[in-house]
Steps between C-alpha positions, in 0.01 A plus 500: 500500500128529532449270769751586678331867568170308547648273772637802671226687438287216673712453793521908599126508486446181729775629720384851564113415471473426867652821608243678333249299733286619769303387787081467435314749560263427801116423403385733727655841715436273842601152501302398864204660234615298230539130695159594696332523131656190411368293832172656395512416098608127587162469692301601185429324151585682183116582348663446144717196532332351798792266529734704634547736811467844481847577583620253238300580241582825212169542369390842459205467780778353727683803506200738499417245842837528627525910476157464658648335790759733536318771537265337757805430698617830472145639625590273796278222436511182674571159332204342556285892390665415187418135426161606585491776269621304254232196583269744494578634152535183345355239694655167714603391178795758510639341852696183433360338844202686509313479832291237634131608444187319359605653163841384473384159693578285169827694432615335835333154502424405135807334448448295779140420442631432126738244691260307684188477220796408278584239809154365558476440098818280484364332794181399346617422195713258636228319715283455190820383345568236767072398514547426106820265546388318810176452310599363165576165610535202241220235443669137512461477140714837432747367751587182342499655163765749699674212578564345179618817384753538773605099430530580070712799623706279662554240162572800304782672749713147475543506133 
């Protein structure tokens, strides 16, 4: 009889469970607040996992960032006054495109300057490559002894 009041038991409690359920609680009192925050956090690196957004991240500095944020958008602060009192908290490196300036210049182009040393490297590798081949040409002697290696190979492949 046991497991008969345990499989009632089991279906009451995943029958009624949901009723008990209510909606989430919103993150903040004004959502237009609250997706404004997010469109900022987005735009800035997490300092302590540097991988991820701000908005995505649930490190303890993220959230210290994020209630930062809110209350600069409650003081009526502009996007861009925030990003820049952020960048000038923590430096470009907190922007995830930070902006073009002779300090972030190899940010922006390094991969591509990467690309085309990396480019002209292959390139002249290849050219002393090809100088080597076209170079190492055989005397007559190492041709005919060539030769009678190619014409044994042939004996051999018939038996």
């Amino acid at each position: 009889m046991k497991p008969a009041w345990f499989l009632l038991f089991c279906l009451l409690s995943s029958v009624l469970s949901p009723l008990n359920a209510r909606e989430a609680a919103p993150l903040a009192q004004d959502e237009a607040v609250e997706k404004r925050m997010v469109t900022i956090s987005e735009e800035l690196r997490c300092l302590v996992c540097q991988n991820e957004s701000l908005a995505a991240s649930r490190a303890d500095l993220a959230q210290d960032l994020r209630r930062e944020i809110r209350e600069q958008i409650g003081q009526g602060k502009s996007d861009k006054e925030i990003l820049d009192f952020m960048t000038g908290r923590y430096g470009d490196f907190v922007r995830y495109r930070p902006p073009l300036k002779g300090t972030t210049f190899l940010l922006w182009f390094g991969p591509f300057l990467l690309l085309v040393a990396g480019v002209a490297a292959l390139v002249a590798v290849l050219r002393r490559r090809s100088r080597r081949v076209a170079a190492a040409e055989l005397s007559a002697e190492e041709q005919q002894q060539a030769e009678a290696l190619l014409k044994d190979g042939e004996g051999d492949s018939g038996k």
